[in-house]
C-alpha positions as CSV (number, residue, x, y, z in Angstrom):
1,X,-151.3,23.7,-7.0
2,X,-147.5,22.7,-6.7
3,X,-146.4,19.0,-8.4
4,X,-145.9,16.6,-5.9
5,X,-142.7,14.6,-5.8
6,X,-143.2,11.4,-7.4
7,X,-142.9,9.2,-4.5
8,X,-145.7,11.4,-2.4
9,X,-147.5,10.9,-5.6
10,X,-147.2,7.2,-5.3
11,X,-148.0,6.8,-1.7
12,X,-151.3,9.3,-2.1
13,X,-152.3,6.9,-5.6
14,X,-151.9,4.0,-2.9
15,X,-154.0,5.3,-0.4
16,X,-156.8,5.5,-2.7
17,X,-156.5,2.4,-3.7
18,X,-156.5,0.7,-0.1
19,X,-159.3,3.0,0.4
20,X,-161.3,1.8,-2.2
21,X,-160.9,-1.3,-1.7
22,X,-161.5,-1.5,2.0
23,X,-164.2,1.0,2.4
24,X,-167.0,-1.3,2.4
25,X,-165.7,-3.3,4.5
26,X,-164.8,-0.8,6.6
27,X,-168.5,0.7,6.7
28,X,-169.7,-2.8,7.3
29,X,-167.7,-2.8,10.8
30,X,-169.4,0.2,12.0
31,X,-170.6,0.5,15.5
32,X,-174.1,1.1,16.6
33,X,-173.3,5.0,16.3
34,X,-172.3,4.5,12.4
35,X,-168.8,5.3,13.4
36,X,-166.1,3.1,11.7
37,X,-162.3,3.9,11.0
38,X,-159.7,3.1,8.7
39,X,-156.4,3.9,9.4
40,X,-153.4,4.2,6.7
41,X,-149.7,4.0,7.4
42,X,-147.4,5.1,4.7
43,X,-143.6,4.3,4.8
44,X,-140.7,5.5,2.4
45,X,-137.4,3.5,2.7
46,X,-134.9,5.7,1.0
47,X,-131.8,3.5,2.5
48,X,-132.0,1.8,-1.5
49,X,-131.0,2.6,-4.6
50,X,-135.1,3.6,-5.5
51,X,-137.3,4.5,-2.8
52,X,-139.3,1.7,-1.3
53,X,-142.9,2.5,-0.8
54,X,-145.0,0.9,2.0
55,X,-148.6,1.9,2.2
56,X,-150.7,-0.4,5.0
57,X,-154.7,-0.3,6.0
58,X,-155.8,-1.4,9.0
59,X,-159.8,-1.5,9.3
60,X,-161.0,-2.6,12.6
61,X,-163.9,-2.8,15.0
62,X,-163.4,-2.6,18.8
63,X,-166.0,-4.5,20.7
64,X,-166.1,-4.2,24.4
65,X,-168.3,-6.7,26.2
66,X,-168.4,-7.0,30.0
67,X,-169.7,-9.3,32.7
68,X,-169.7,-8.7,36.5
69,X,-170.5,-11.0,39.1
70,X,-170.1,-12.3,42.9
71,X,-168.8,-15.7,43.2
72,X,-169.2,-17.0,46.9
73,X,-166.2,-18.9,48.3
74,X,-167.3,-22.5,48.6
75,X,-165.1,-23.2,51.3
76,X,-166.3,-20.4,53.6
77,X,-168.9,-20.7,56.0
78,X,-172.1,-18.6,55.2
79,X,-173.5,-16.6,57.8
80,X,-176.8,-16.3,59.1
81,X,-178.6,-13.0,58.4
């Protein structure tokens, strides 16, 4: 296995900790399948005089919940059936 340069080293060292750290909350989102996500985002700003290293986690939990329903117009006239 090659070495990896020191700031991929440093991103992949903070995904595992974001990872651990989130995980159980992340499980504890999960739909009624068991499915739950956690999504990373790593960033390297190089435009400084030592990389900058941004690693984020996002957990979330879509819910979709939906209600459909005739209203009658108050103002209009029913008519006979």
């Amino acid at each position: 296995m090659t070495q990896q340069p020191a700031e991929c080293q440093a991103a992949i060292d903070a995904v595992k900790e974001l990872l651990n750290t989130h995980f159980k909350e992340a499980e504890d989102s999960a739909d009624e399948d068991g499915k739950f996500s956690l999504v990373f985002r790593v960033t390297f700003d190089r435009s400084h005089a030592t990389t900058k290293l941004k690693v984020t986690c996002r957990v979330s939990k879509i819910t979709t919940d939906e209600i459909e329903t005739s209203v009658d117009d108050p103002n209009q006239a029913k008519l006979p059936l």
